[in-house]
C-alpha positions in Angstrom: -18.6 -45.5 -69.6 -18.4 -46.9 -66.0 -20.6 -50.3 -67.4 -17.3 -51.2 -69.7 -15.8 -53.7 -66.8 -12.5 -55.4 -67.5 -11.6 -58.5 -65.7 -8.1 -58.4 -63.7 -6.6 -61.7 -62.6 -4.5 -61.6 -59.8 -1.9 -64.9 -59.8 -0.5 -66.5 -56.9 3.0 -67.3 -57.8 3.1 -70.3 -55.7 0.5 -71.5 -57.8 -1.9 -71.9 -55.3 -4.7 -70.0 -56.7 -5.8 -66.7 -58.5 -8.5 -64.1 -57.8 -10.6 -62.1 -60.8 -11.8 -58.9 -59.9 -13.6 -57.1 -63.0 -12.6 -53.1 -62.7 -14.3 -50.5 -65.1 -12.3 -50.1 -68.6 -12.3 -46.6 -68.0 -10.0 -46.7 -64.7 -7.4 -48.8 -66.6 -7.0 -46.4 -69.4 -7.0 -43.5 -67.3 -5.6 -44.0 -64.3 -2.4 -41.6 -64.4 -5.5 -38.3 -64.8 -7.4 -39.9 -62.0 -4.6 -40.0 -59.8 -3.6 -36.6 -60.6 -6.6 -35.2 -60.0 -7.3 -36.8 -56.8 -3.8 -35.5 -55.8 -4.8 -32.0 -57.4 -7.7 -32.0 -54.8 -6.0 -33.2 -52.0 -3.6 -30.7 -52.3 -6.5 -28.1 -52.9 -8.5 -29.2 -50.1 -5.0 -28.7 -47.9 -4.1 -24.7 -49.4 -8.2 -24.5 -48.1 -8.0 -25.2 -44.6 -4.3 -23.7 -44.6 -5.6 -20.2 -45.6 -8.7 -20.9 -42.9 -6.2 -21.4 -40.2 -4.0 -18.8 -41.4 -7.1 -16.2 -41.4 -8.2 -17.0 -38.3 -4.8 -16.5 -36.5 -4.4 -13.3 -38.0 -7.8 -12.0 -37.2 -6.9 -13.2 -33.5 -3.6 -11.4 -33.8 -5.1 -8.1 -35.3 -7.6 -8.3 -32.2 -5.0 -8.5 -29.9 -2.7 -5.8 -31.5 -5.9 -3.3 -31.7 -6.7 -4.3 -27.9 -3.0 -3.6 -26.8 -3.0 -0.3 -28.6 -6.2 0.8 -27.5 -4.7 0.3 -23.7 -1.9 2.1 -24.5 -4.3 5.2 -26.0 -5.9 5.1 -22.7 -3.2 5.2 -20.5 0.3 7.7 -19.6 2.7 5.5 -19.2 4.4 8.3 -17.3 2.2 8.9 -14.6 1.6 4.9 -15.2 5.5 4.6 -13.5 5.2 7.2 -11.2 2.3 5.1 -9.3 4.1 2.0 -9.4 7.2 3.8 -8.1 5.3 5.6 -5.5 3.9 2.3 -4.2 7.5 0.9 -4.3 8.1 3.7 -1.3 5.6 2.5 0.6 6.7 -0.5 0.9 10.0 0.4 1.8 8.3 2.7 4.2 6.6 -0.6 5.5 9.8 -2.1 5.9 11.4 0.5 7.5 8.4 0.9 10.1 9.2 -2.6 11.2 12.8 -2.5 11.5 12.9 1.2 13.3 10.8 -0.8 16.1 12.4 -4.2 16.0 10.9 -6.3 13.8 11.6 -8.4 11.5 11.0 -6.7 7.6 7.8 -7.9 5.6 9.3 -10.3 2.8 8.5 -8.1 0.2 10.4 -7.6 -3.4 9.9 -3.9 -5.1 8.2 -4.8 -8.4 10.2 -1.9 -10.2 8.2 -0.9 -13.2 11.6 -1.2 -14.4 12.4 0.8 -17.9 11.5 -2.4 -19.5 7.7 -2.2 -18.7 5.9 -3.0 -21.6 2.2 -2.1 -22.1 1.2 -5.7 -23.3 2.2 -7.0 -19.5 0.7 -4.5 -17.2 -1.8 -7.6 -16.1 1.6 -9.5 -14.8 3.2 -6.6 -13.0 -0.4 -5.3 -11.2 -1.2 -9.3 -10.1 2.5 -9.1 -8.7 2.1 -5.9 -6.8 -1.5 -6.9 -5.7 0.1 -10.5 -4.1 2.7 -8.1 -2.8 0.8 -5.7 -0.9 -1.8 -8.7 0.3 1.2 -10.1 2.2 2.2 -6.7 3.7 -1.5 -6.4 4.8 -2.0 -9.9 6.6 1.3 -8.6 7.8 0.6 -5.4 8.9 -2.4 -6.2 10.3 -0.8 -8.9 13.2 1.5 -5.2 14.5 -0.3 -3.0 17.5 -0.7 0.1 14.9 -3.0 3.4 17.1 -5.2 3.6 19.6 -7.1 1.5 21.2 -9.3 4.1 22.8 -10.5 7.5 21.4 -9.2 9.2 24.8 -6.8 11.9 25.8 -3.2 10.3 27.3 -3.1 11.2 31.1 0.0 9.2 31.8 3.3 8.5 29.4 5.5 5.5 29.5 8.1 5.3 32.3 8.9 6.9 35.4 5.9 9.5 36.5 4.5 10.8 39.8 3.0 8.2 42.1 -0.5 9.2 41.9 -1.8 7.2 44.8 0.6 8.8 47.4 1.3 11.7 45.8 4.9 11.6 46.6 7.7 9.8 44.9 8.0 8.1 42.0 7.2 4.8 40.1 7.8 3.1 37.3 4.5 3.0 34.8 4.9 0.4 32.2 2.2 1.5 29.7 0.0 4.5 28.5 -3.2 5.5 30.1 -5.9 7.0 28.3 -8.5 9.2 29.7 -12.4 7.5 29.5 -15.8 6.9 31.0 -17.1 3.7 32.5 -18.6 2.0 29.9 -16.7 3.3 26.7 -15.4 1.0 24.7 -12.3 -0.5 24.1 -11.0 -2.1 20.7 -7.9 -4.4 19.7 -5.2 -2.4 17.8 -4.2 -5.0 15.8 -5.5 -9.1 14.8 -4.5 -11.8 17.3 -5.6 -14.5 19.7 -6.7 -13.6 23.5 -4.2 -15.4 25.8 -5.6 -14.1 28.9 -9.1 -12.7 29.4 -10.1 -12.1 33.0 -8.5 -10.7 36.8 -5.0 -9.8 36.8 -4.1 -8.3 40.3 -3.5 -4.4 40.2 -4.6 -4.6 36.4 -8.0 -5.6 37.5 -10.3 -7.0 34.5 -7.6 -7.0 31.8 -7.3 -8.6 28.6 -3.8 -9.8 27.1 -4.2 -10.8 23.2 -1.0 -12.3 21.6 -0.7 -10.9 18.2 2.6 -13.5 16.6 6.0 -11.7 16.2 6.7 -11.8 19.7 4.1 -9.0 20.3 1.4 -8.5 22.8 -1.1 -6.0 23.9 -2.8 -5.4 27.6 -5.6 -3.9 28.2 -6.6 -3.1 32.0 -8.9 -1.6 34.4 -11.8 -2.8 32.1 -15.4 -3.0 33.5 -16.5 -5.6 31.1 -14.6 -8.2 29.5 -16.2 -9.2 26.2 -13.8 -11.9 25.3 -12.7 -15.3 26.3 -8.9 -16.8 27.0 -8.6 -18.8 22.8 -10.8 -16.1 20.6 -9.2 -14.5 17.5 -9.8 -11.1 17.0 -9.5 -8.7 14.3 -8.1 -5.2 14.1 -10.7 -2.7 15.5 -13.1 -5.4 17.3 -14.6 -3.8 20.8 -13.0 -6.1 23.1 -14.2 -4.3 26.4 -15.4 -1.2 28.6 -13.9 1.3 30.4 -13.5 1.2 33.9 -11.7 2.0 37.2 -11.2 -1.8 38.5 -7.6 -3.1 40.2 -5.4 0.1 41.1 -7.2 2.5 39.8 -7.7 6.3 40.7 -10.6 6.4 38.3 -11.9 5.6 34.8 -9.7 5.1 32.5 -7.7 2.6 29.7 -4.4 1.1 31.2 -2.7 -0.5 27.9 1.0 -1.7 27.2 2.4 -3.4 24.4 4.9 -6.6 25.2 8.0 -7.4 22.9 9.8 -10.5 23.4 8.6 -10.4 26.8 10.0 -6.9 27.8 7.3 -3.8 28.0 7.8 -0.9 25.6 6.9 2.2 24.8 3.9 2.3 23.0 3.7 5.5 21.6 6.2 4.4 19.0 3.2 2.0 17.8 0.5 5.2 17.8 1.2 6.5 14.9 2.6 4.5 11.3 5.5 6.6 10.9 
């Protein structure tokens, strides 16, 4: 059918010349069906990958609806709230643990968990509170927070007995704790040693400046295991018990510093 050609001769109207091109009979006759059914394809071919896309989204949709349900199956969005909630406090506990001793609050937003929690974005509301709490950490972890020696407190903050004369009074501008030589001494909170070395009636003492406009001193020491420029961390052994400066015997002098003024630091001993 195809070897039937017909011979179509295309005319310049400017009379400049004409072109023959010989197309099969059977395309002349027919053309209207062939174009129809090419369209009829197209069109097919279209419905095809429509009802592919369409099925594929869905099934993607289905999986996701199964997965959220499944989540909420597994969890009580009761007690769910009651956690968040109950981590809201701390943080406000945080926050009041600074300002009750002078400091400025942690920059920290309760999350809520709001009526409006929604199971589908409990990944949003946990990445929050975990970039929350990260920054009340770094935070907390730059404040002078318990002991720096595991020792029995021999001598308060403020006025006491002088125990070199035995008569009168002086003022005592720290805490003392009770030790042997040679125990050791650790950093109550992270920092960088200012001062690392002989400090008159201190004897070896340690200073470590911990941002804030707080410091910590550390005196009598035996051994100094620092240098003047070193960050520390919360908990490192930063030196020894000892008796050296004015000393009546073994133990840890240590104050805490706040914008230049010595405080009490019992109200750093404990985190309430």
């Amino acid at each position: 059918m195809l070897k039937e050609k017909t011979s179509v001769h295309f005319v310049n109207t400017q009379g400049d010349g004409s072109r023959v091109m010989l197309v099969p009979t059977f395309i002349l006759f027919y053309w209207r069906k062939i174009l129809i059914s090419f369209v009829a394809l197209f069109v097919a071919f279209g419905l095809l990958l429509g009802f592919f896309i369409y099925q594929k989204t869905s099934e993607h949709y289905q999986e996701e609806l199964a997965r959220a349900n499944f989540i909420k199956r597994q969890i009580d969005l009761q007690q769910l709230r009651k956690s968040f909630r109950s981590i809201d406090e701390t943080i406000d506990k945080i926050n009041l643990y600074m300002k009750k001793r002078g400091l400025q609050a942690t920059p920290l937003e309760n999350v809520g968990m709001a009526d409006q929690f929604k199971i589908r974005n409990i990944n949003d509301v946990t990445e929050d509170y975990d970039f929350q709490l990260d920054k009340a950490l770094e935070t907390i972890a730059d404040i002078p927070i318990g002991i720096p020696h595991r020792g029995r407190i021999t001598s308060q903050f403020g006025n006491r007995n002088n125990p070199f004369s035995g008569t009168g009074s002086e003022r005592h501008a720290g805490i003392d704790f009770k030790g042997n030589t040679g125990e050791p001494v650790s950093v109550t909170a992270q920092g960088k040693i200012s001062f690392a070395g002989v400090k008159g009636g201190y004897g070896n003492c340690i200073i470590v400046d911990h941002g804030f406009h707080l410091k910590t001193l550390y005196g009598h020491l035996s051994r100094i295991l620092v240098r003047a420029g070193q960050t520390v961390v919360v908990g490192q052994k930063i030196g020894e018990i000892g008796s050296t400066g004015r000393s009546t015997g073994p133990h840890l002098h240590y104050e805490i510093h706040q914008n230049g003024q010595r405080i009490d630091p019992e109200n750093y001993l404990k985190f309430n």
